[in-house]
C-alpha positions in Angstrom: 119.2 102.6 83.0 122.1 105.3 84.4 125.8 104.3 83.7 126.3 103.8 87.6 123.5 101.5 88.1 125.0 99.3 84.5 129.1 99.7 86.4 127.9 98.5 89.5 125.6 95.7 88.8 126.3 94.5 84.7 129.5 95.9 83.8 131.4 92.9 84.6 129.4 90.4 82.9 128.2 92.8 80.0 129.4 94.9 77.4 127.1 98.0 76.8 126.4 98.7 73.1 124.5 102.3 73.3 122.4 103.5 70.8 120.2 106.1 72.4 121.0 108.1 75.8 119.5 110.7 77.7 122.2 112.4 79.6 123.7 109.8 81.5 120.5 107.4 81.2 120.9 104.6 78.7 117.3 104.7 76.8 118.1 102.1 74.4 120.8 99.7 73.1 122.3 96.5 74.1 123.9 94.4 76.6 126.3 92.0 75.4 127.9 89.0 77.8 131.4 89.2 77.7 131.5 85.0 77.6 129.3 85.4 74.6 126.4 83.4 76.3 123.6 85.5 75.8 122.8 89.4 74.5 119.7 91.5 76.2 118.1 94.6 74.5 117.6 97.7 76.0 114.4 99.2 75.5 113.1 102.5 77.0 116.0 102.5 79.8 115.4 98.9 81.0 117.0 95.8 80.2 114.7 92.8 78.7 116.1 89.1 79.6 112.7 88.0 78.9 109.1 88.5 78.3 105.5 87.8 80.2 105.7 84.3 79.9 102.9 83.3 82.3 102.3 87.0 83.7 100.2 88.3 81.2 97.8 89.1 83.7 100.1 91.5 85.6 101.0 92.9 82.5 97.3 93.8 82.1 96.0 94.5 85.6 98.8 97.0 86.2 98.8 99.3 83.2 95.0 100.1 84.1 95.9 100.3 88.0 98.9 101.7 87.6 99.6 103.8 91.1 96.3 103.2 92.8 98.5 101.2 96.1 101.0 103.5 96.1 102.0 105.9 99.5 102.2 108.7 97.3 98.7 108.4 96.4 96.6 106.8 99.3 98.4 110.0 101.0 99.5 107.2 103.8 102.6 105.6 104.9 100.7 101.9 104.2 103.8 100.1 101.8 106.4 101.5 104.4 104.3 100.3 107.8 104.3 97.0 105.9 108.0 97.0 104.9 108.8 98.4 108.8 106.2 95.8 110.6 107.3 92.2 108.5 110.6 92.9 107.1 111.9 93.9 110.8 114.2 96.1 108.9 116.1 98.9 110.2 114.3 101.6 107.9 116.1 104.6 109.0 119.8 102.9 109.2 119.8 101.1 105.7 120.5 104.0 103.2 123.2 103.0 100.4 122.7 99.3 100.7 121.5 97.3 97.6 118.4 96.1 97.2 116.4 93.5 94.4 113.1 93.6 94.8 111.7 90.5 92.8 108.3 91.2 91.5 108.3 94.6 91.8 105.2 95.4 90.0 104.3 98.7 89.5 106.0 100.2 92.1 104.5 100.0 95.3 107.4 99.2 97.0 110.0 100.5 94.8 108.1 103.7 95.6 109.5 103.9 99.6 112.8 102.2 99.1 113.3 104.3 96.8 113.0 106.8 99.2 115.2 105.1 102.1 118.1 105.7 99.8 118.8 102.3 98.6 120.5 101.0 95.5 117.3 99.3 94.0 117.6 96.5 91.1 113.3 96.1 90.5 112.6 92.8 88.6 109.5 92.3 87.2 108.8 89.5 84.1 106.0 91.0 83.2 105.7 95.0 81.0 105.0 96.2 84.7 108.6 97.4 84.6 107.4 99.7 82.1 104.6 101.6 84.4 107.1 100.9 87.1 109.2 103.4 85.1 106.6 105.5 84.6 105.9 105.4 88.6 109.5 105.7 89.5 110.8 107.9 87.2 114.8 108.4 86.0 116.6 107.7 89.1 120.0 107.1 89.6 119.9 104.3 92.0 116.8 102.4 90.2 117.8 99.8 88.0 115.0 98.0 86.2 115.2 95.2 84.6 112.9 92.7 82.9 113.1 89.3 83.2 112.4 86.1 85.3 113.7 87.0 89.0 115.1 83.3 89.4 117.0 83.6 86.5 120.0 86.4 86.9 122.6 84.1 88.0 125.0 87.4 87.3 124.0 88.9 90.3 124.1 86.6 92.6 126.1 87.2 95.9 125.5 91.0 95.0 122.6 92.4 97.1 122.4 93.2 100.7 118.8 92.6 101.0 116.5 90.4 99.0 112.8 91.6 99.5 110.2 89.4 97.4 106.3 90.3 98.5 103.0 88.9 96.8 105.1 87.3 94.3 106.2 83.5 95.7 102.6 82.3 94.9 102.1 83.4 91.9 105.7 80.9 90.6 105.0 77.5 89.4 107.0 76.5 92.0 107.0 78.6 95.3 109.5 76.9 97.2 112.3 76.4 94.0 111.3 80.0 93.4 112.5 80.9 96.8 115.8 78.9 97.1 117.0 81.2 94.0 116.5 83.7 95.4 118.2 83.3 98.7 121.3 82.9 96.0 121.1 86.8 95.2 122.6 86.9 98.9 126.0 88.6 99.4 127.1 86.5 103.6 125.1 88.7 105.8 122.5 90.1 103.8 118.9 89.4 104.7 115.6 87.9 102.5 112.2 89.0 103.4 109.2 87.3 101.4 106.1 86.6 101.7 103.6 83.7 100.5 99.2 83.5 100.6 98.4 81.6 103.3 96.6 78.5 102.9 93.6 77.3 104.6 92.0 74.2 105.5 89.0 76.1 107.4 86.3 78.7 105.5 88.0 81.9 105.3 86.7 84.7 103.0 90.2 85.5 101.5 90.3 82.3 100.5 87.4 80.0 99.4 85.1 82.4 97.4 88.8 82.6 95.2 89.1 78.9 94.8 85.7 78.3 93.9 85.9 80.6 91.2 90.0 80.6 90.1 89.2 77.5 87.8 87.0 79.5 85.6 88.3 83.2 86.0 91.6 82.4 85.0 90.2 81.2 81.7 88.5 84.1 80.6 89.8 87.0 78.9 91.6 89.2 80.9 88.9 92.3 79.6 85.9 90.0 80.1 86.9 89.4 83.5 87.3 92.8 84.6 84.0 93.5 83.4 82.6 91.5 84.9 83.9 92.6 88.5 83.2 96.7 87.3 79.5 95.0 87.3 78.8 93.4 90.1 81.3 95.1 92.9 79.7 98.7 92.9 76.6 96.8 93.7 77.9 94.1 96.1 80.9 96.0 97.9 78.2 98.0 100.9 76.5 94.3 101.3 79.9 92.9 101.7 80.8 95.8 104.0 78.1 95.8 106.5 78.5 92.1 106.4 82.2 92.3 107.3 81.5 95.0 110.1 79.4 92.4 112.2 83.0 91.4 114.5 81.6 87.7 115.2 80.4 86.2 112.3 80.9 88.7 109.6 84.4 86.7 108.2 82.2 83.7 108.4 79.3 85.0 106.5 81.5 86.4 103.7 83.2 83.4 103.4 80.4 81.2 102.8 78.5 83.6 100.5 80.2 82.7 97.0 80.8 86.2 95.7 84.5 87.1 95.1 84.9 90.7 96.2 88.1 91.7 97.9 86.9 94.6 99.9 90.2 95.5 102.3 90.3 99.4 102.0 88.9 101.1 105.6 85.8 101.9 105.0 86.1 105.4 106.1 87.8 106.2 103.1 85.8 107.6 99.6 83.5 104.6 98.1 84.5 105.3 95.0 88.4 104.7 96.4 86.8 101.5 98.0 85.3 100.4 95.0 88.5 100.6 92.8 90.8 98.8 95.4 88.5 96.0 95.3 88.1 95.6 91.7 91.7 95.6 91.3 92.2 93.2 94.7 89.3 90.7 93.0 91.3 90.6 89.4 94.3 90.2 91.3 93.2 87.2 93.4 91.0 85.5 90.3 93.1 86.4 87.2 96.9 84.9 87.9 97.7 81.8 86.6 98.9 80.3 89.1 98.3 80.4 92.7 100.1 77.8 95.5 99.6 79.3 98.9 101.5 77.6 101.8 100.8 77.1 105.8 103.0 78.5 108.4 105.0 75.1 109.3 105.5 74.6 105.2 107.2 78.4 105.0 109.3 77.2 108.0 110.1 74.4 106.3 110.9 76.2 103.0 113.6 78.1 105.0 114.8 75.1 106.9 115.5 73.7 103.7 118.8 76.0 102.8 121.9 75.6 104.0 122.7 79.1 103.5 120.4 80.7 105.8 120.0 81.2 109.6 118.5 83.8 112.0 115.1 82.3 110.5 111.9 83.6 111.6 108.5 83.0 110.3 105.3 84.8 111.4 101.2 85.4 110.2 101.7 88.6 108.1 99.7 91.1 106.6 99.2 89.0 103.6 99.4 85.3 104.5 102.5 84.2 106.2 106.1 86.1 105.8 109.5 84.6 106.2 112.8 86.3 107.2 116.1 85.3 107.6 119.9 86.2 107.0 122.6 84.5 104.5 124.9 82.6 107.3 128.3 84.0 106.9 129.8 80.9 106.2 127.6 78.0 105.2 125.4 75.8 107.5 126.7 72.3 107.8 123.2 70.6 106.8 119.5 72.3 106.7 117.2 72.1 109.0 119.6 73.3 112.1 118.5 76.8 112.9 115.6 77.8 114.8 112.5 80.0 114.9 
């Protein structure tokens, strides 16, 4: 944690009790509130409000996948094409703004807006802060902290932009999930998320998962990813050629019951294929929960706050994404603005 990250975003609700530093990085020590409500370790460099709780999985997928999505390694410009194409962000115009990224993983996307020049608080509730760290490095406008994203009432009102991607689903409760974050908000600012999309028709990213979620999610978290290092090496060409056939091949892999989240182009290295998968697969079986949501329930989600307006809600690049802005003054009842 660096001393301008802990003055700009805990300083006035926390006393800093340092017992280690590294320069002017905080490695470990303590944050104290200065109502007395609550105190927070610090433990290699990141604040800890909490543990896994029901992200255990996380914790376990990404310390053996720890970079694999990154730009910096796919040698691509994939996270910031994503940011760029659903956030409808400014890229290029938004350096020194602040930034919480809830659910930040391992870094994918701490990774580029990192690199845009923001002031980025990273939440995670999971240890993935830890190989976010290791991803990330010491920076000083990277502040990491662990804890439940919903439940840093301390910073709300402080952020310019609220991004929140692959996470929404994964929350007991998607929608309450969502309207706390919208609170993170300074007037202004603007919320990007986005949600699974759910489907009422065969789909293959979709029912070979929820055939098989009831069981996955029950077994060990090693057991499981055996199991997929088994059977994708010898599945994933199968899956590929079926997938290449542009009329029915989404069909076909949909009704064929085998899990196998094969997304990467194929031109790339098999063995890069392979891995992706494996990793997509554990990621779509292993979670313990998952709560998609249609396009006209997202709408409605954002319809639901009285503190938003400028909503728009598309089809995105992983189910549906929802954008907005916090209404400079609040909106006299929800459901007034427009799509």
């Amino acid at each position: 944690m660096h001393m301008r990250m802990y003055e700009r975003y805990l300083a006035r609700h926390f006393e800093l009790i340092v017992t280690e530093r590294q320069g002017d990085h905080v490695v470990a020590g303590e944050l104290r509130a200065r109502d007395g409500s609550m105190t927070a370790p610090v433990r290699n460099h990141i604040p800890r409000f909490g543990d896994n709780a029901y992200c255990e999985s996380f914790a376990f997928q990404w310390e053996r996948f720890t970079n694999l999505q990154h730009d910096s390694v796919l040698k691509d410009n994939s996270c910031r094409q994503r940011i760029q194409d659903c956030t409808h962000w400014p890229l290029d115009e938004i350096a020194g703004r602040s930034l919480i990224e809830c659910g930040c993983g391992p870094g994918r996307f701490t990774e580029t807006f990192l690199s845009l020049g923001l002031d980025v608080v990273a939440v995670d509730m999971s240890d993935a802060v830890d190989v976010n760290l290791r991803n990330s490095g010491l920076r000083d406008n990277l502040l990491l902290i662990q804890a439940d994203a919903t439940s840093l009432a301390f910073l709300h009102g402080m952020f310019d932009l609220v991004f929140c991607y692959g996470v929404l689903q994964h929350t007991p409760d998607p929608r309450a999930t969502f309207h706390k974050l919208v609170r993170y908000l300074r007037p202004g600012g603007c919320i990007s998320i986005d949600v699974y999309r759910k489907f009422y028709t065969p789909n293959p990213w979709a029912l070979p998962k929820y055939i098989w979620r009831p069981l996955a999610k029950r077994l060990r978290h090693e057991t499981l990813l055996k199991i997929l290092r088994w059977y994708i090496p010898r599945y994933i060409d199968f899956d590929t050629r079926l997938r290449a056939n542009k009329k029915h091949g989404d069909l076909m892999v949909a009704l064929i019951p085998i899990p196998c989240w094969n997304y990467l182009d194929p031109s790339r290295p098999r063995e890069e294929r392979i891995e992706h998968a494996i990793l997509a697969t554990f990621d779509a079986l292993s979670p313990a929960h998952d709560h998609p949501l249609t396009l006209n329930e997202t709408r409605a989600m954002f319809r639901a706050s009285s503190l938003l307006t400028d909503i728009r809600v598309e089809y995105g690049a992983n189910g549906v994404v929802g954008n907005a802005r916090r209404a400079e003054e609040q909106r006299p009842a929800a459901g007034a603005a427009g799509v």
